[in-house]
C-alpha positions in Angstrom: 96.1 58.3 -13.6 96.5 57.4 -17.5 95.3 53.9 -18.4 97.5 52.2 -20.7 96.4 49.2 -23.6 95.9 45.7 -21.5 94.4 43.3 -22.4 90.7 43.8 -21.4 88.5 46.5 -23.5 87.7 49.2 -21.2 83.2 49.6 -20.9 83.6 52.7 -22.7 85.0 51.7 -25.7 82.5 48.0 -25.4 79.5 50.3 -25.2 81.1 53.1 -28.3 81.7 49.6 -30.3 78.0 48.8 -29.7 76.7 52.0 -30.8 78.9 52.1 -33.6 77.6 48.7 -34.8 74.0 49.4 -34.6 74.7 53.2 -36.3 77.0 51.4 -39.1 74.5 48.3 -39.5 71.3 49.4 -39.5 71.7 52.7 -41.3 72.8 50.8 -44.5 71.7 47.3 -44.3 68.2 48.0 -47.0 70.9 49.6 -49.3 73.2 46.7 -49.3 70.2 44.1 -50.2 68.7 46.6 -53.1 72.5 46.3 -54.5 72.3 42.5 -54.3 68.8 42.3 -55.5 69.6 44.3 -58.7 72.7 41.7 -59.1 69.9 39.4 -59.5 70.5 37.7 -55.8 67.9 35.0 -55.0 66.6 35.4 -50.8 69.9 32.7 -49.8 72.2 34.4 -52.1 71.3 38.1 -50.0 71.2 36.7 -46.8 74.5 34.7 -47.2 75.8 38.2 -48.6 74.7 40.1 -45.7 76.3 37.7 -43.2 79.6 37.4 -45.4 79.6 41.3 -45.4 78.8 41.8 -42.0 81.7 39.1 -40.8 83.7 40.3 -43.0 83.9 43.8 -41.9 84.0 42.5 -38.6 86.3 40.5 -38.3 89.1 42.7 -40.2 88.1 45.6 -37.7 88.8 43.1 -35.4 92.3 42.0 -36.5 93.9 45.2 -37.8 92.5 47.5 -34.6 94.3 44.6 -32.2 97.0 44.5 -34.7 98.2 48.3 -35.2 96.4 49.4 -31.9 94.7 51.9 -34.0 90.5 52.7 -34.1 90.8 51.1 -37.1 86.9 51.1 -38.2 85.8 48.8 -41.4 82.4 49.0 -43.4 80.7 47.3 -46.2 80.8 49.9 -49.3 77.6 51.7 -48.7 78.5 53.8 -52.0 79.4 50.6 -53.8 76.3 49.0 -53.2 74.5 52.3 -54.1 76.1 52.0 -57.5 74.8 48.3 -57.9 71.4 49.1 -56.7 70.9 51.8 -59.6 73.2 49.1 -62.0 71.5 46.6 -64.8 71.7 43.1 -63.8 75.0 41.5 -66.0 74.6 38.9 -68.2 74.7 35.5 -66.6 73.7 37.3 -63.1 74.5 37.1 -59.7 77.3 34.7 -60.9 78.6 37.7 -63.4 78.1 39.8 -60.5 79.9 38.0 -58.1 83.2 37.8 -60.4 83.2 41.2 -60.4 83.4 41.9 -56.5 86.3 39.7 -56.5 88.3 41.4 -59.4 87.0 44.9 -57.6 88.6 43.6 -54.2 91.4 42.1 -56.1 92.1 45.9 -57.5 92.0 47.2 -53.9 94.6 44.5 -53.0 96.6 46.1 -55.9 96.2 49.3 -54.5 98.2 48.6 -51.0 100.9 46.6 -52.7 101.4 48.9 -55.8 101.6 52.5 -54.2 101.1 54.4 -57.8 97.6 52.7 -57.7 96.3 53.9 -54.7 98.0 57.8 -55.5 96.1 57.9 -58.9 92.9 56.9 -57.2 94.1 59.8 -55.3 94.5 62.4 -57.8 90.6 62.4 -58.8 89.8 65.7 -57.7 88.1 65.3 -54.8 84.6 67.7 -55.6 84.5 64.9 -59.2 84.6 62.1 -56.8 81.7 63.4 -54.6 79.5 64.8 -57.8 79.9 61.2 -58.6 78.7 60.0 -55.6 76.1 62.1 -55.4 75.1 61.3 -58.8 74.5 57.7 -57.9 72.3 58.3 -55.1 70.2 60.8 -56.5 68.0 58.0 -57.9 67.6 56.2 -54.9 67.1 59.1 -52.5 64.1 60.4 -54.7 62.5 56.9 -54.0 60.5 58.1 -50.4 59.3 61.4 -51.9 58.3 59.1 -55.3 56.7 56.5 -52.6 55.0 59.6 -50.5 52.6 59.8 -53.6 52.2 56.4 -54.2 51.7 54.7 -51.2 51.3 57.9 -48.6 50.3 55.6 -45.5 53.3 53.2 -46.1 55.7 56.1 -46.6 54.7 59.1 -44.5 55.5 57.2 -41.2 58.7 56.0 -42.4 59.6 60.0 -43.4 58.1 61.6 -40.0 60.1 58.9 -37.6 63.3 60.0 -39.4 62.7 63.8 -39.5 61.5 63.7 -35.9 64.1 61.9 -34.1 66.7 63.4 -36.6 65.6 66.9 -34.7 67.1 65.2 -31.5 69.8 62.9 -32.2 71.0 62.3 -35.9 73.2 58.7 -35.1 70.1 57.0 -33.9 67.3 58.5 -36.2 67.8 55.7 -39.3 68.3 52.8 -36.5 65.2 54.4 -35.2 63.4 54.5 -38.7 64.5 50.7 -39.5 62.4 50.0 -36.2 59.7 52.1 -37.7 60.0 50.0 -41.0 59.8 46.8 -38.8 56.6 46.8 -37.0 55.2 48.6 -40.5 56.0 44.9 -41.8 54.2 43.2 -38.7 50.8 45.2 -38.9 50.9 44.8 -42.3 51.1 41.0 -42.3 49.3 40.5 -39.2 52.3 39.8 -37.0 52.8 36.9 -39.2 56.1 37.1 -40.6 57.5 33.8 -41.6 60.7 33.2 -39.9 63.1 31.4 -41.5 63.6 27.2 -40.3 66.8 28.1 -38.8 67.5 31.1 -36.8 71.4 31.5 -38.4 72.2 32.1 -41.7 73.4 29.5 -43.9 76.4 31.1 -46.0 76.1 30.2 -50.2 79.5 29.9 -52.3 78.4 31.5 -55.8 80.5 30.1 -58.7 82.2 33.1 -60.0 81.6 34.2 -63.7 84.5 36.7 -65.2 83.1 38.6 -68.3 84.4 42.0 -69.6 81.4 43.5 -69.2 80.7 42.6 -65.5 84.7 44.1 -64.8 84.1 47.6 -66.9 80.4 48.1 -65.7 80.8 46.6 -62.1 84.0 46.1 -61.0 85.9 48.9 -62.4 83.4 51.8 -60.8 82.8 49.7 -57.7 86.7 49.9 -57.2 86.9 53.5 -57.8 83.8 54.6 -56.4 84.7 52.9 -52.7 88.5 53.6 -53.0 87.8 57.6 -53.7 84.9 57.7 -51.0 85.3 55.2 -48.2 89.2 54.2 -48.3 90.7 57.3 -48.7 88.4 59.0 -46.3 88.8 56.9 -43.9 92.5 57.1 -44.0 92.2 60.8 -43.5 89.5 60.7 -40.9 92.2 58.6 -38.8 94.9 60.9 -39.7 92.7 63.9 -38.6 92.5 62.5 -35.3 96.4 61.8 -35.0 96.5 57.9 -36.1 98.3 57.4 -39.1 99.2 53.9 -40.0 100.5 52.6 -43.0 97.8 52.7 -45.5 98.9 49.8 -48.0 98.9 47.1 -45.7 95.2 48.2 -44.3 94.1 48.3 -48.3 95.2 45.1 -48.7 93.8 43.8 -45.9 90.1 45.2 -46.7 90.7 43.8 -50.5 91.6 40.4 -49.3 88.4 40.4 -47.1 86.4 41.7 -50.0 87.6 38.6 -51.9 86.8 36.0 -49.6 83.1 38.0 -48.8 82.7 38.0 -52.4 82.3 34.1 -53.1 79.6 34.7 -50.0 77.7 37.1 -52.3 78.9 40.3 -50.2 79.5 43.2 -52.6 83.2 45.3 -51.1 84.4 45.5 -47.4 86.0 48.8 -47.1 87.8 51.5 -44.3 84.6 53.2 -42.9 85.0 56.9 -42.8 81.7 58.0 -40.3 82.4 55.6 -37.6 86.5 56.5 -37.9 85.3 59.1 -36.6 83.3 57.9 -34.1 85.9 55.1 -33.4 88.8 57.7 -33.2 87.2 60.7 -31.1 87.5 61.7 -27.3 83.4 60.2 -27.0 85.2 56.8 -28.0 87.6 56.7 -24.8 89.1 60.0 -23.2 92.5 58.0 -23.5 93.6 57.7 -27.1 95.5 54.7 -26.9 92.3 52.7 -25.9 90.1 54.0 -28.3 90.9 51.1 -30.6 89.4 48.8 -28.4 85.9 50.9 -29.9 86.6 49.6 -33.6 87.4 46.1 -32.6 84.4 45.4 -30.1 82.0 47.3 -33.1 83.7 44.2 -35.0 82.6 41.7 -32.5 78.9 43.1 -32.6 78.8 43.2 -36.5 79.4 39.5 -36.6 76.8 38.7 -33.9 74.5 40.9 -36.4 75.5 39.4 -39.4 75.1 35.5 -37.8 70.9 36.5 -38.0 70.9 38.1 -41.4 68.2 35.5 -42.7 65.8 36.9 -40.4 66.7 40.0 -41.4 66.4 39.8 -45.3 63.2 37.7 -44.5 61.8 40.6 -43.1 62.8 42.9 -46.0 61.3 40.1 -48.3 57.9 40.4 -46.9 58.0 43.9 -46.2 55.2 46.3 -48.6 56.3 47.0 -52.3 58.6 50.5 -51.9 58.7 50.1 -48.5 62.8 49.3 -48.6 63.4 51.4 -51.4 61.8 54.6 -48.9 64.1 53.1 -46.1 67.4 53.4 -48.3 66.6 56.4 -49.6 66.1 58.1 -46.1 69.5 55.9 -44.7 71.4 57.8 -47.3 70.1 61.3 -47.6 73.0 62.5 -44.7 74.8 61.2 -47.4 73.7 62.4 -50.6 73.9 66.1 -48.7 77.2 65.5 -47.7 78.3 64.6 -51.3 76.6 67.4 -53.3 77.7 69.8 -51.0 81.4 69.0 -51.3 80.8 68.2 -55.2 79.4 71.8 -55.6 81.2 73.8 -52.9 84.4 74.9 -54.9 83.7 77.6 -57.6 87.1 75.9 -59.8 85.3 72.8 -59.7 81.3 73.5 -60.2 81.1 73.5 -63.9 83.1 69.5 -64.3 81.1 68.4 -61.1 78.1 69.4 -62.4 78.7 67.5 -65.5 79.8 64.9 -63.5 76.7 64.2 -61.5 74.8 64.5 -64.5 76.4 62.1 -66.5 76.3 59.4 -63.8 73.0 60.7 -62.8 71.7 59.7 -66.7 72.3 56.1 -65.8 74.2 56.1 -69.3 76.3 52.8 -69.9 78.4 52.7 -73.7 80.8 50.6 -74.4 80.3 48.2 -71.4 81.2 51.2 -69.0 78.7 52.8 -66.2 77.5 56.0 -65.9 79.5 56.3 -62.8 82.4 55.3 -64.7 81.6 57.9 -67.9 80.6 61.2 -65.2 84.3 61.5 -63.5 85.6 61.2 -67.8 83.5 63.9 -68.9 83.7 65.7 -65.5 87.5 65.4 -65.8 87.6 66.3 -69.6 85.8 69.6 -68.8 88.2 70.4 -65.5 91.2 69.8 -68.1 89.8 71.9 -70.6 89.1 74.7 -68.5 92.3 74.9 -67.1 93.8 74.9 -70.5 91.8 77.6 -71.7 92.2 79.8 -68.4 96.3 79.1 -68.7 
């Protein structure tokens, strides 16, 4: 007998939505407070940002899966705060900084209302938008191998844990790595961690400060860079596995949350494209019209995760020098393997995607526009003249 939707979540799709909140949590959390800490966030400014982001993707998982009765799975922008991590800190800070996420989630607001938006973000060849990507994180995923030399007895364990339990399950191997990571901190204070004086997070409102450089170095390629590799992805993960609701209103949606996160600190809340599919597949709940009970109960666990995220950035704080730079850059190799592959995997596009990831790669900024910003120009400028010259 088929179940239908009621009003109850099925213990499937509560114990998908827990695995799906550790996975989507814990693989990308050290990633999200390098991003901060290169925005030039003080300790309350990153732990407010790290609850507003985690409520934030949780509670608009919540409200558009119940609402559209779709897996509707949200994220922070792990790419986005990627690009920040490898960004300069803007003039007049985190403040700058801030002003920037909300003109970045105001663009992705822009986006659902204003169709021809969203389809230009669209048109970026695909392999450009990955080389970019891929460019971005090449810094950062270099950072365990650089730490390996370093500081070989902080590193190695961190490297082993994730390439041994990668061998038998791939979901749980960073979870299982930020474990790793954790009792590295306690031995190497002596169990003697300070916890902070109260066990929740107290969330900060940063004063917003708008400067042209902050929008073309921050907010313009934090917009394009999530839009062309979370958003738009994550539509078509959902679509791949039959659900296909009406993208504007879910764009607007995520840019609206991003706005409110970001005058917590919280970079870009975004449609999640790995845990779509985990969300939207037969493991989630055999009956598809159930399944989105997985993405709203993985909303419900990453607000109970985000409500302690000053014990978790205290941790990070007193964790060894590199040690969280080694634990992003293991989180997102999947990631950067992922990208380059696609970047480099169509002959027609090798030549601009290589240029591409270099350019972005540089760390380049003119004219008050990032590197990420300057790779898909010159990566486009080559694709266009190639196709010239071959027509």
């Amino acid at each position: 007998m088929t179940e239908t939707p009621g009003p109850m979540p099925p213990a499937q799709t509560v114990s998908t939505g827990f695995v799906v909140a550790i996975v989507g949590f814990f693989s990308s959390f050290p990633i999200l407070l390098q991003g901060m800490d290169a925005m030039g966030a003080d300790h309350d400014q990153a732990a407010s940002g790290l609850m507003a982001a985690a409520l934030s993707m949780g509670i608009a998982g919540i409200f558009l899966s119940l609402w559209t009765k779709k897996p509707v799975s949200v994220a922070w922008s792990t790419p986005g705060a990627a690009l920040l991590a490898v960004s300069a800190t803007p003039q007049f800070g985190f403040e700058a900084a801030v002003g920037a996420f909300l003109i970045a989630g105001f663009m992705t607001v822009l986006a659902g209302i204003v169709r021809p938006i969203g389809r230009a973000i669209a048109l970026i060849p695909g392999p450009l938008a990955q080389a970019m990507l891929s460019g971005v994180l090449l810094s950062i995923c270099v950072v365990p191998f650089q730490a390996a030399a370093q500081d070989p007895w902080m590193a190695l364990p961190i490297i082993a844990t994730w390439f041994a339990i990668s061998r038998i399950n791939r979901l749980v191997a960073v979870p299982a790595t930020v474990l790793m990571a954790a009792l590295m901190v306690l031995f190497s204070t002596g169990f003697a961690v300070p916890l902070p004086d109260a066990p929740f997070t107290q969330l900060v409102v940063v004063r917003p400060v708008f400067t042209l450089d902050a929008t073309l170095g921050i907010a313009l390629p934090l917009f394009i860079v999530t839009m062309a590799t979370q958003n738009i992805p994550g539509l078509a993960v959902m679509r791949s596995y039959g659900y296909a609701p009406a993208p504007g209103p879910l764009l607007s949606a995520v840019g609206g949350a991003s706005m409110i996160s970001g005058l917590l600190g919280a970079p870009a809340t975004c449609l999640a494209a790995i845990t779509a599919a985990m969300c939207s597949n037969e493991d989630s709940h055999p009956n598809p019209a159930l399944r989105y009970w997985s993405a709203a109960m993985a909303g419900l666990f990453y607000c109970l995760l985000g409500i302690f995220a000053a014990i978790i950035t205290t941790f990070a704080a007193a964790a060894p020098p590199l040690l969280l730079g080694t634990l992003a850059g293991i989180a997102l190799l999947g990631v950067f393997a992922s990208s380059a592959l696609a970047a480099f995997d169509d002959a027609e596009y090798r030549e601009a995607a290589a240029i591409t990831f270099l350019i972005t790669a540089s760390g380049v900024s003119v004219f008050g526009l990032s590197a990420a910003v300057w790779g898909l120009i010159g990566g486009g400028i080559v694709q266009i003249v190639k196709r010239r010259s071959a027509g």
